[in-house]
C-alpha positions as CSV (number, residue, x, y, z in Angstrom):
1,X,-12.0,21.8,28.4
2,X,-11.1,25.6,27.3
3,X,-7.6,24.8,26.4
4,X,-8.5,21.8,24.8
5,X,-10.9,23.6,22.3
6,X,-8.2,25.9,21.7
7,X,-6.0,23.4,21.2
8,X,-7.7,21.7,18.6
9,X,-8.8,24.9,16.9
10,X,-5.1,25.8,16.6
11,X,-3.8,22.7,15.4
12,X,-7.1,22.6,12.1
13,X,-5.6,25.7,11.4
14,X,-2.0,24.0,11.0
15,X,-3.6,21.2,9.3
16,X,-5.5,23.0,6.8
17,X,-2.7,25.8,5.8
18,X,-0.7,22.5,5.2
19,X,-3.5,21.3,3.2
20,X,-3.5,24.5,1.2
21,X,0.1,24.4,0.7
22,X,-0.2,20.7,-0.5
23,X,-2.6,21.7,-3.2
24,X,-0.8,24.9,-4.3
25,X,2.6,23.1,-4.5
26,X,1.3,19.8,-7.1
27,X,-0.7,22.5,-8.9
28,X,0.9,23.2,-12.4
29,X,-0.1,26.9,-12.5
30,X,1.6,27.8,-9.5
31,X,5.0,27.4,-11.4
32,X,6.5,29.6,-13.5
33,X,10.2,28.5,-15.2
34,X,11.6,30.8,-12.7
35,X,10.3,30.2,-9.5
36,X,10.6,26.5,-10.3
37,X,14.3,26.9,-10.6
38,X,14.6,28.7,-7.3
39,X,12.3,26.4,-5.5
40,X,14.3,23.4,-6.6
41,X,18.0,24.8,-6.2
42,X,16.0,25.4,-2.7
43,X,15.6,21.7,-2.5
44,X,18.9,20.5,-3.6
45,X,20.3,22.8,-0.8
46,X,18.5,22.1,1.6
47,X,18.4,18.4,1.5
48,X,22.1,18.8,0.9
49,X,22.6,20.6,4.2
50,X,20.8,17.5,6.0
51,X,21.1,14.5,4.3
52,X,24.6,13.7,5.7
53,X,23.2,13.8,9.0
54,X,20.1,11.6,8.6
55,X,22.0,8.8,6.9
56,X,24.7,8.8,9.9
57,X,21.2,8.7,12.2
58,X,20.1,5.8,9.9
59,X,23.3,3.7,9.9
60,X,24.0,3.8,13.5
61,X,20.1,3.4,14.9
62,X,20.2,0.1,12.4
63,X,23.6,-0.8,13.4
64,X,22.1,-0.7,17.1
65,X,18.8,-2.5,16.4
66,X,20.8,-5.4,14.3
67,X,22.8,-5.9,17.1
68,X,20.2,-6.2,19.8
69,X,18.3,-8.6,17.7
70,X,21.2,-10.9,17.3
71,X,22.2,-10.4,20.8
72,X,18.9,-11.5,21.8
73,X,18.8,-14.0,19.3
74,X,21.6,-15.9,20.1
75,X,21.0,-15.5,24.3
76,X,17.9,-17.6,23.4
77,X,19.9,-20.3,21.3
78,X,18.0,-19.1,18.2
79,X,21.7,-17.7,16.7
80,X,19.9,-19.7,13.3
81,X,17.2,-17.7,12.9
82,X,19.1,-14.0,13.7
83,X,19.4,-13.5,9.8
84,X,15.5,-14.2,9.6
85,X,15.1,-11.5,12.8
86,X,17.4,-8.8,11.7
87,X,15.4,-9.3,8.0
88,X,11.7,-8.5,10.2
89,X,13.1,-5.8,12.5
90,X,14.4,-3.5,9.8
């Protein structure tokens, strides 16, 4: 029961410093001209660094859940309707 408390008193604490940081970051008056330039040349680095990776991620887990689906599909002699079920999966 102990670690359980603790646990959830750790984890409000996450949850409200990201709160906090939520409402600083949309407020106006937090940003100056320069540390809105270095926050998003941040950004644009950043997302550069990673965004190769995720969109390999993406392609290949749907390229693996399309072909399940019409796999499955057409084992069930419903090869008409794996369009419709590739359409609902993704």
């Amino acid at each position: 029961m102990g670690t359980t408390l603790a646990w959830i008193r750790g984890w409000s604490g996450v949850v409200r410093l990201a709160l906090v940081l939520a409402a600083l970051g949309v407020s106006a008056s937090s940003y100056t001209a320069r540390l809105r330039t270095t926050a998003l040349r941040q950004l644009y680095f950043t997302v550069g660094q990673v965004i190769v990776l995720f969109l390999l991620f993406s392609t290949l887990l749907s390229v693996i859940l399309t072909t399940i689906t019409v796999q499955t599909a057409r084992e069930y002699g419903l090869g008409l309707y794996a369009l419709e079920l590739v359409f609902r999966v993704l």
